[in-house]
C-alpha positions as CSV (number, residue, x, y, z in Angstrom):
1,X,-16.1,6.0,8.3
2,X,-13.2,6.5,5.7
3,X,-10.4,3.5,6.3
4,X,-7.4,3.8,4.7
5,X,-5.5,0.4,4.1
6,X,-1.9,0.3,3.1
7,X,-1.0,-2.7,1.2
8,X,2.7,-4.1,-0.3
9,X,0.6,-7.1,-1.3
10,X,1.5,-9.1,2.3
11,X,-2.3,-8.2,3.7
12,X,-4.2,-11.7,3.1
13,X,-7.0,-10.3,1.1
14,X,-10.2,-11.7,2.7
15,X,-9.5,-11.5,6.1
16,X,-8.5,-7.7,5.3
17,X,-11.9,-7.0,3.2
18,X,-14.2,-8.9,5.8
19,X,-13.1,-6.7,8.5
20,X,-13.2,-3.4,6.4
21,X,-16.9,-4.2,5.7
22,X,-17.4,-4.6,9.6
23,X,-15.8,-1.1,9.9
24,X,-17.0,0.7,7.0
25,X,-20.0,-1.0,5.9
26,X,-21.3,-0.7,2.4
27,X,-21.6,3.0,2.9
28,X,-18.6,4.1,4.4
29,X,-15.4,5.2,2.1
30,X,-12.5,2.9,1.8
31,X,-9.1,3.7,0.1
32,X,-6.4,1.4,-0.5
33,X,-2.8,3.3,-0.7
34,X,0.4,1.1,-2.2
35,X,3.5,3.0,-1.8
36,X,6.1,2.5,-4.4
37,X,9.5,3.1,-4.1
38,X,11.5,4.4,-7.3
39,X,15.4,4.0,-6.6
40,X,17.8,5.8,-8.5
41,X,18.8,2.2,-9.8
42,X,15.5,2.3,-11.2
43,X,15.4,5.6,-12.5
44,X,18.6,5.2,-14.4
45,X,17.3,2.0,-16.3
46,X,14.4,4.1,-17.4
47,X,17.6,7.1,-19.2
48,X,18.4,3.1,-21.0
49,X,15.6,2.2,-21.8
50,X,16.1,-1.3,-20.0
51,X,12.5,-1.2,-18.7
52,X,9.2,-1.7,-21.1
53,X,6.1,-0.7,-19.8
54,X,3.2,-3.2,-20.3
55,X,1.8,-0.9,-22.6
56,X,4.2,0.5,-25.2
57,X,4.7,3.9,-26.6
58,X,7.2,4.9,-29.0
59,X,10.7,6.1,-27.9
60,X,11.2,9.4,-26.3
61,X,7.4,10.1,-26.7
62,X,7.0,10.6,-22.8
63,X,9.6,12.4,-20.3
64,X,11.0,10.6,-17.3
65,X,8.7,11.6,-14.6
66,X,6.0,10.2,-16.6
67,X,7.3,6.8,-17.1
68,X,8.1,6.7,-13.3
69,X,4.4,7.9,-13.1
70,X,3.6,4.6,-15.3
71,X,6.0,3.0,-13.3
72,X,4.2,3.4,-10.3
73,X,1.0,2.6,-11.5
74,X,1.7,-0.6,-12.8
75,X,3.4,-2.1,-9.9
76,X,0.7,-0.7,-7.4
77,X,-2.1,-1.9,-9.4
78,X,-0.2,-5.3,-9.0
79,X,0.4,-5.3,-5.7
80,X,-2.9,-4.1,-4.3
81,X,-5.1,-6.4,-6.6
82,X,-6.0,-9.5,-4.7
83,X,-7.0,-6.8,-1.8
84,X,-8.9,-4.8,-4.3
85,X,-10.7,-7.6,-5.6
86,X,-11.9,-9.0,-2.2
87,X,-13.6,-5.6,-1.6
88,X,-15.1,-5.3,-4.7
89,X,-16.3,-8.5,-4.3
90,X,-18.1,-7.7,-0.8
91,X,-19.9,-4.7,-2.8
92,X,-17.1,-2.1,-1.8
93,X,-15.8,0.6,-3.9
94,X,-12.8,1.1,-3.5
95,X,-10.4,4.5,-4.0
96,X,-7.1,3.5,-5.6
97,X,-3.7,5.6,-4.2
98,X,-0.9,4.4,-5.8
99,X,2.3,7.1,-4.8
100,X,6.1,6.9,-5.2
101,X,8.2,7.2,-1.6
102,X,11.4,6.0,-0.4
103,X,9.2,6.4,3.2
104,X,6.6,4.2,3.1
105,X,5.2,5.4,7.0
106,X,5.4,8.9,6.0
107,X,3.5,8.5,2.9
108,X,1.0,6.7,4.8
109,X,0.5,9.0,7.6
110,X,0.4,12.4,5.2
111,X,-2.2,10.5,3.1
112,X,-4.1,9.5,5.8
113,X,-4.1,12.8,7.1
114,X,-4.9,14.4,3.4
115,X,-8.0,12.4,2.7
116,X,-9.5,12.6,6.4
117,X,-8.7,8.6,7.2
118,X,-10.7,8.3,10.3
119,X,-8.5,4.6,10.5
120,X,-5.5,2.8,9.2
121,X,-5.3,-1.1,8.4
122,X,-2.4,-2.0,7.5
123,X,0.0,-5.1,7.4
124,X,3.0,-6.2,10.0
125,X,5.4,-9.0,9.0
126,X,6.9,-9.5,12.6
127,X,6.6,-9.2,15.5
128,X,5.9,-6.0,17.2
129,X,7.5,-7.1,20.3
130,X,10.6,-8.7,19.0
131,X,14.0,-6.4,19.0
132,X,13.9,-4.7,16.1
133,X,10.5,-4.5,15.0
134,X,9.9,-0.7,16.2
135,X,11.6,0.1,13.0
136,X,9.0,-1.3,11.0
137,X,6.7,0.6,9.1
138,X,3.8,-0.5,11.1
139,X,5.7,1.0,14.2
140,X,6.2,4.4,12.3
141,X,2.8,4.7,11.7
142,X,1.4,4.0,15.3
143,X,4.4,6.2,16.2
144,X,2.9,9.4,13.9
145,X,-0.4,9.4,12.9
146,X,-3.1,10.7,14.0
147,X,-5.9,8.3,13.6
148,X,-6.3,4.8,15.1
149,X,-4.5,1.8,13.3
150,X,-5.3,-1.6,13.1
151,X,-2.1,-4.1,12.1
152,X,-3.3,-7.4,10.2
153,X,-0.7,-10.0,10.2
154,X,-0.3,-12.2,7.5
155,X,-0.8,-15.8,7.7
156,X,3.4,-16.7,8.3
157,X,5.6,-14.1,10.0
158,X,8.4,-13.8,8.4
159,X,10.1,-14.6,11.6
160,X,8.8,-18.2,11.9
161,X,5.3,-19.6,13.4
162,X,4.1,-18.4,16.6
163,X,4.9,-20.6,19.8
């Protein structure tokens, strides 16, 4: 079984990695996708130079799409870590997919659909059921894919404690 979990760094870690093991096992593949948005805000710090990367490089030594490239890296490295490291720390080997998208849900579903996902984990920060919430990017995904997902909700909803 190949699960694909898609992380913004709101899945709590060891309840995520427990429950790939169940479904993949020790044998079975696992990716972890972050998608990283790269506003034009963003993009036009780069042209001035406002942002450093952690590691530095000398001026005008790398083009734009490659600092992006860094850009991207660096924050999805960040944000997927503590899920990383609970799989790696249940014996898992984990693929790293860290891609730039100002659509989180389609990104998801054409990746999921790209490396043969047979399911999707992913986070939900409210409430399914609440008005609203079907324009989440959990919703999306149900809405699109193809393959079965399974929505993990963190600890707190963002919309209060449940009744």
């Amino acid at each position: 079984m190949h699960v694909l979990i898609a992380t913004t760094g709101v899945l709590p870690p060891g309840p995520v990695a427990d429950l790939t093991l169940r479904l993949a096992g020790t044998t079975g593949e696992v990716s972890v996708l972050t998608v990283v948005p790269a506003p034009q805000e963003f993009l036009d710090t780069l042209e001035l130079e406002l942002w450093h990367p952690l590691t530095e490089f000398p001026p005008d030594s790398e083009s734009e799409q490659a600092r992006t490239a860094r850009y991207v890296e660096e924050r999805g490295e960040r944000l997927a870590a503590p899920v990383l490291a609970a799989l790696i720390a249940r014996g898992m080997l984990p693929n790293k997919l860290f891609l730039e998208g100002s659509d989180p849900a389609k990104v998801i579903c054409d990746t999921a659909d790209t490396i043969g996902a047979d399911l999707v984990l992913l986070g939900v920060t409210r409430r399914l059921f609440n008005d609203g919430a079907w324009s989440s990017v959990s919703a999306e995904v149900m809405e699109h894919t193809h393959v079965p997902v399974i929505l993990v909700p963190p600890a707190e909803h963002e919309d209060g404690p449940r009744s």
